[in-house]
VMD Tcl script that draws the C-alpha trace (Angstrom):
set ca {
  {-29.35 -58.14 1.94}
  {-28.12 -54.85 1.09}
  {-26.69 -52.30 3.64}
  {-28.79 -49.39 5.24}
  {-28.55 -47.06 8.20}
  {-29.69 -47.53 11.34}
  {-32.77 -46.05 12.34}
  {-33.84 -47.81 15.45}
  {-34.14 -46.34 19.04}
  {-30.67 -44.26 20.33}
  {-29.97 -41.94 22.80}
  {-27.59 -39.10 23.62}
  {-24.73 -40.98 25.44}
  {-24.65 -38.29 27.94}
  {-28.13 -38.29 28.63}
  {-28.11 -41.87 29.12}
  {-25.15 -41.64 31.49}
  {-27.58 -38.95 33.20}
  {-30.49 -41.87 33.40}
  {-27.67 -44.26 34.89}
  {-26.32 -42.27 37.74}
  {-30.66 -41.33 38.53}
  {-31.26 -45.41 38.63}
  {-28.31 -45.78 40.48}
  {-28.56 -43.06 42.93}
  {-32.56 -44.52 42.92}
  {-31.19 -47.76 43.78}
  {-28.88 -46.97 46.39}
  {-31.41 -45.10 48.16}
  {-34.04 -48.05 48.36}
  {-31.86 -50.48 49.33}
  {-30.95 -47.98 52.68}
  {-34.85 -47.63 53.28}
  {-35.42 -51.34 52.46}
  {-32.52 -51.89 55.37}
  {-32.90 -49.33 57.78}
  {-36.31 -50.07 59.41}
  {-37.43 -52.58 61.78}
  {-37.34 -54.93 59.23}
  {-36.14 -55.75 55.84}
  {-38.42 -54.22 53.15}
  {-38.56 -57.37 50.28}
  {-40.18 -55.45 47.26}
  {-37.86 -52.26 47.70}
  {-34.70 -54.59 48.10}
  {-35.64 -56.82 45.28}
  {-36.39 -53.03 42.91}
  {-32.99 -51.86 44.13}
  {-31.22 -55.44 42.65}
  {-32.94 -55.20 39.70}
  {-32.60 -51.39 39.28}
  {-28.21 -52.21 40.01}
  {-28.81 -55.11 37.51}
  {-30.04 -52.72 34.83}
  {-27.50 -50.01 35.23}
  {-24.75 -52.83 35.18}
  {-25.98 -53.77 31.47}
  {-26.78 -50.31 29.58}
  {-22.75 -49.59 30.36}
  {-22.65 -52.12 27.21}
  {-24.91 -49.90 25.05}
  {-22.40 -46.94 25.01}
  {-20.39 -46.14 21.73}
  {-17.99 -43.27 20.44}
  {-17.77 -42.66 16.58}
  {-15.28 -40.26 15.31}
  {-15.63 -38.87 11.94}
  {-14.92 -41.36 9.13}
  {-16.06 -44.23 10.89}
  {-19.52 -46.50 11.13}
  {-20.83 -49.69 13.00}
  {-22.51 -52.69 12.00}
  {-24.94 -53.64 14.62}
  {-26.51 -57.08 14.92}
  {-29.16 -57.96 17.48}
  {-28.55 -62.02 18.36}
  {-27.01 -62.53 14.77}
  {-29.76 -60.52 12.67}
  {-28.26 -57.46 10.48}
  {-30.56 -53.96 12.55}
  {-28.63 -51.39 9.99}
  {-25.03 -49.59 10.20}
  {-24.71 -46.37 12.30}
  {-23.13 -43.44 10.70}
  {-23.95 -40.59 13.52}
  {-20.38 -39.08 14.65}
  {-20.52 -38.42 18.34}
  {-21.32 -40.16 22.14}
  {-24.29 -42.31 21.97}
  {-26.07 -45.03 23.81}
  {-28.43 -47.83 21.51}
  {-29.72 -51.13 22.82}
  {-26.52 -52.80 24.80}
  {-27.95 -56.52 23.49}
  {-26.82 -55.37 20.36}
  {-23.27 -56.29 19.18}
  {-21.30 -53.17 17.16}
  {-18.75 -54.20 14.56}
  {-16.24 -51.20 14.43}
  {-15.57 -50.23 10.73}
  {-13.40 -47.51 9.43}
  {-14.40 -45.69 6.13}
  {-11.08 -43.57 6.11}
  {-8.85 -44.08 2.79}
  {-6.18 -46.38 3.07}
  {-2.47 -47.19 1.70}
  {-1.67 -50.41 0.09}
  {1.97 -50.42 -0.99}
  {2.34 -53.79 -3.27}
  {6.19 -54.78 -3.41}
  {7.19 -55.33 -6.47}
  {6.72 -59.08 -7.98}
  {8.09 -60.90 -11.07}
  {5.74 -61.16 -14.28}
  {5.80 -61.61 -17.65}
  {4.71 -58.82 -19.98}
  {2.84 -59.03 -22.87}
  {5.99 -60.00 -24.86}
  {6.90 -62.92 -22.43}
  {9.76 -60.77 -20.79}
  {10.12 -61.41 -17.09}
  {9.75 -57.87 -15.20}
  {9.47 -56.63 -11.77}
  {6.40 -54.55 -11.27}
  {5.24 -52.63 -7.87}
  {1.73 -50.38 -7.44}
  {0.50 -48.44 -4.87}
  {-3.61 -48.39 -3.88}
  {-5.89 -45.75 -2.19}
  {-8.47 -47.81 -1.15}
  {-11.62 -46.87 1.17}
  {-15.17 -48.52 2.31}
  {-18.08 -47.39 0.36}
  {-20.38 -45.39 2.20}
  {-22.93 -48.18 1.45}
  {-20.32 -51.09 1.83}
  {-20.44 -51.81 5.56}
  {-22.93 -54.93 5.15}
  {-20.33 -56.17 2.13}
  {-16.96 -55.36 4.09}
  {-18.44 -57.01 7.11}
  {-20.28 -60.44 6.12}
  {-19.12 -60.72 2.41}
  {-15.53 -61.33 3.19}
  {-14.34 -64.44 5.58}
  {-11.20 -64.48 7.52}
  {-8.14 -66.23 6.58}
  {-7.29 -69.10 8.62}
  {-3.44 -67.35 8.27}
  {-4.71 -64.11 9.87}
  {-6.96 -65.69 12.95}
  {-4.29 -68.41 13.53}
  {-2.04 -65.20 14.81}
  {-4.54 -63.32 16.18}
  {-5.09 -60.53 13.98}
  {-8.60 -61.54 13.37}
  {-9.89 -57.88 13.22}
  {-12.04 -56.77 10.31}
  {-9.80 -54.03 9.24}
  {-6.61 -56.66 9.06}
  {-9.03 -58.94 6.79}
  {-9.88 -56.40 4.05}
  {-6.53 -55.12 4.03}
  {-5.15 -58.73 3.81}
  {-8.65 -59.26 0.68}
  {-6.79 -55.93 -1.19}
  {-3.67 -57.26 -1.14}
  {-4.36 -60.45 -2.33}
  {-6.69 -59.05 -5.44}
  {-4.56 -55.96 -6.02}
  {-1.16 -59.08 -6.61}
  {-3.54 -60.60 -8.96}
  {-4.97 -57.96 -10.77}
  {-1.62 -56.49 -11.47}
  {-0.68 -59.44 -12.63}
  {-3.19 -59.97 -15.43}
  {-2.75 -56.40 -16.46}
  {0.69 -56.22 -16.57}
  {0.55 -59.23 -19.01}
  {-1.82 -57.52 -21.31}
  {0.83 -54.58 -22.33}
  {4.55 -54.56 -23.31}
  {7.84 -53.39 -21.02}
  {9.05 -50.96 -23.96}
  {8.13 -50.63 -28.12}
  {9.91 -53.09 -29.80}
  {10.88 -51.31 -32.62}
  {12.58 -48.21 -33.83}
  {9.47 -46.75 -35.70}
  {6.59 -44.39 -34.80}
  {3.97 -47.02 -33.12}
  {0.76 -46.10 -31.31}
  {0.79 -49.45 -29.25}
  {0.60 -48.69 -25.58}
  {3.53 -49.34 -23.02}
  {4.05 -50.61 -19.56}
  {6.73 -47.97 -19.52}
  {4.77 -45.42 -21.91}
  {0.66 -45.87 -20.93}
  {0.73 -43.39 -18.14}
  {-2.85 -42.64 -16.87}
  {-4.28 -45.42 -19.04}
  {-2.35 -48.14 -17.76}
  {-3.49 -46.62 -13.81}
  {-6.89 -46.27 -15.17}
  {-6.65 -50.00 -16.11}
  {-5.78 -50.88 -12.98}
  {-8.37 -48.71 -11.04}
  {-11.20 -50.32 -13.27}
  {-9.75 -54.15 -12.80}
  {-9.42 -53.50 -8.38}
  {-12.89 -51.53 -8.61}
  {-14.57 -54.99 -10.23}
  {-12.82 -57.24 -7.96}
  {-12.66 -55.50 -4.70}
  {-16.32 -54.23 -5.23}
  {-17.91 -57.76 -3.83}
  {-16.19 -56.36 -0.12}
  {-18.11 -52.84 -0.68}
  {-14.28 -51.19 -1.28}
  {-13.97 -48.67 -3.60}
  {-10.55 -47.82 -5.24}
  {-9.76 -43.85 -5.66}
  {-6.31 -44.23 -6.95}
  {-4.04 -47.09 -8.36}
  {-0.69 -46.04 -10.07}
  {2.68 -48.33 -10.28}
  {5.10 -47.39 -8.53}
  {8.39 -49.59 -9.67}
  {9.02 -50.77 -13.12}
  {12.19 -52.81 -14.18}
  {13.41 -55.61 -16.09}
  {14.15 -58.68 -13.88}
  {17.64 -58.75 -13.66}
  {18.37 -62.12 -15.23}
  {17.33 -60.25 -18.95}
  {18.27 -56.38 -17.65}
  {22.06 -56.06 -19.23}
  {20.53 -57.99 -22.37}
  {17.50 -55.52 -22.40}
  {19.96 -52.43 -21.58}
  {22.81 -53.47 -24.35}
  {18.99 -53.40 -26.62}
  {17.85 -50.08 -26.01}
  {21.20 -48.82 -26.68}
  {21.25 -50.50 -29.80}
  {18.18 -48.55 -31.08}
  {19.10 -45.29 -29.63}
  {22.57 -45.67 -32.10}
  {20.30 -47.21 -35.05}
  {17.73 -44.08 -34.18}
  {21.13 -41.21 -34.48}
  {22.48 -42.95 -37.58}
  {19.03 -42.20 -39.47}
  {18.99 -38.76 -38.04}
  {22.63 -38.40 -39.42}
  {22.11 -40.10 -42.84}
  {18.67 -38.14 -43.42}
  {20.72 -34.57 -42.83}
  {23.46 -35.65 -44.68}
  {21.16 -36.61 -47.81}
  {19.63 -33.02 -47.35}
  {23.27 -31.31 -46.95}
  {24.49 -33.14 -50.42}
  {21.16 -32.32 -52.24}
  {21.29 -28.42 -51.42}
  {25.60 -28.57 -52.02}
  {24.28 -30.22 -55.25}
  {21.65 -27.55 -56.35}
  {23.81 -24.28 -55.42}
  {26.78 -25.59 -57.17}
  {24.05 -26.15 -60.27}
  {22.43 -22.77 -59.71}
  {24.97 -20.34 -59.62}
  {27.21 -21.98 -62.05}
  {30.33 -22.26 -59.97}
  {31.07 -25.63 -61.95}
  {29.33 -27.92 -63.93}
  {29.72 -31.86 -63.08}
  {28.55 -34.81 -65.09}
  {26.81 -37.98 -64.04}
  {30.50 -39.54 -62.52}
  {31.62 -36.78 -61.27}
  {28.51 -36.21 -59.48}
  {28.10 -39.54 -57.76}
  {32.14 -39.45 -56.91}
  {31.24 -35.68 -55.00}
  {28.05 -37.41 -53.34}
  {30.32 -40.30 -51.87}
  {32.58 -38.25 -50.74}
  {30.40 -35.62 -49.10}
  {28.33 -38.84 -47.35}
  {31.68 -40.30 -46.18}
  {32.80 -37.22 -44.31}
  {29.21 -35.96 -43.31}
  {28.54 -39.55 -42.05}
  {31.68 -40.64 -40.13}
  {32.12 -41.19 -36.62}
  {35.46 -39.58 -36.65}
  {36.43 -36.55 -38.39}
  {37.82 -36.83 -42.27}
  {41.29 -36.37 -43.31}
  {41.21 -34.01 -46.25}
  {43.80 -35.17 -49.39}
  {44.83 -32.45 -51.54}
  {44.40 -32.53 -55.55}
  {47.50 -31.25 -57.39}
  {47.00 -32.30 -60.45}
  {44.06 -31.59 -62.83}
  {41.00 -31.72 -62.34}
  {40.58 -35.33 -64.29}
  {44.07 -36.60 -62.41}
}
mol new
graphics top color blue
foreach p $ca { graphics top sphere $p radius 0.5 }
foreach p [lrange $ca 0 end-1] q [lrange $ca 1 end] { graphics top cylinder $p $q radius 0.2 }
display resetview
């Protein structure tokens, strides 16, 4: 059964609190003539009772619904449609109303311990906007069963059930995702694989696709999912740290060796060009080690001055 609106009999809560007070005030008045004459009038007594007994149950037929919010109503266990109308009404009071709230919600999902794609343990959080569907009342109401957990401390409320059903399907679904990418790149080079650390919007738009296919069975919709907390677990962090630091001194030296190389080649071709002195082959490679050694070195070079000739 799918979910649809209610579109059986209502009425203006007011004016039904109107039609109460007239069978009431009706009421009161016949049981004073049914008691005030000679004697006891049966029919206008008995009318008065029942007219009492009637006002007593429409005060269960009266609901409030604020903007945002629906109910389910069943009539002795059969599904009669949801009502959306905002406002102070009055439907059948044999009918039972399950309150529902289709506001957006928070879901903040502490971080837990997985293993990335790599098999490197990680700690991994995410936040979820979640809301019911505007056609997921039926599904948020009868498709989802409560915990034994929740109505063993007496939280059985609809509400506390889907938010426990998110939580539960929002720790596994970051869970398989998280295992599908990588913490970091693994390498020094350019690669286009994507990153726990580097996906961005893809990795959130993963996660809003995997909630939206599980959570969708409750009628829930996901607007947003986006981690929040992203670390190694700190058993591998100092080995993982000492790692990255690694490759950001691997990454300088090839920055430093590539400028060098460039430095020697133009020192090379201006020396050549404007004929301030002319090298062979040896003398050549001896200038190139030299100007790699000082262009290269972590510390600065101590110069040693020639005073012989140039051969000595």
């Amino acid at each position: 059964m799918k979910n649809y609106s209610y579109s059986g009999w209502k009425l203006n809560g007011f004016v039904a609190l109107i039609v109460q007070l007239a069978i009431a005030v009706g009421a009161g008045y016949l049981i004073y003539f049914a008691t005030n004459g000679a004697e006891v009038i049966v029919w206008a007594l008995v009318t008065a009772i029942i007219g009492f007994i009637v006002d007593l149950i429409m005060l269960g037929g009266y609901m409030m619904l604020e903007p945002n919010e629906s109910r389910v109503l069943l009539f002795f266990g059969n599904y009669r449609g949801t009502f959306y109308d905002t406002g102070f009404w009055w439907v059948n009071p044999f009918m039972s109303a399950k309150k529902l709230s289709m506001r957006a919600r928070n879901l903040n999902v502490d971080p837990i311990k997985v293993n990335d794609k790599a098999g490197n343990p990680i700690l991994i959080g995410l936040v979820v906007v979640w809301k019911i569907k505007s056609d997921g009342a039926y599904n948020a109401v009868f498709d989802i069963d409560t915990p034994v957990e929740i109505g063993a401390s007496g939280l059985n409320t609809r509400m506390n059930v889907l938010e426990n059903f998110v939580a539960v399907q929002s720790d596994s679904a970051l869970r398989q995702v998280a295992g599908m990418y990588a913490y970091d790149e693994n390498s020094n080079g350019a690669s286009t694989e994507v990153t726990l650390r580097s996906g961005g919007d893809e990795i959130n738009d993963r996660l809003t696709d995997e909630l939206n296919e599980r959570l969708s069975i409750a009628g829930i919709e996901v607007i947003e999912a986006r981690l929040n907390y992203l670390a190694y677990a700190p058993e591998i962090a100092a080995a993982m740290l000492r790692r990255q630091q690694a490759d950001a001194i691997i990454s300088a030296r090839e920055k430093i060796v590539e400028g060098a190389v460039s430095m020697v080649k133009i020192a090379l071709e201006r020396l050549s060009a404007e004929a301030v002195v002319e090298l062979d082959e040896e003398r050549k490679a001896a200038m190139v080690s030299n100007l790699l050694v000082v262009l290269c070195a972590d510390e600065a070079a101590q110069p040693v001055v020639n005073t012989g000739t140039l051969h000595n």
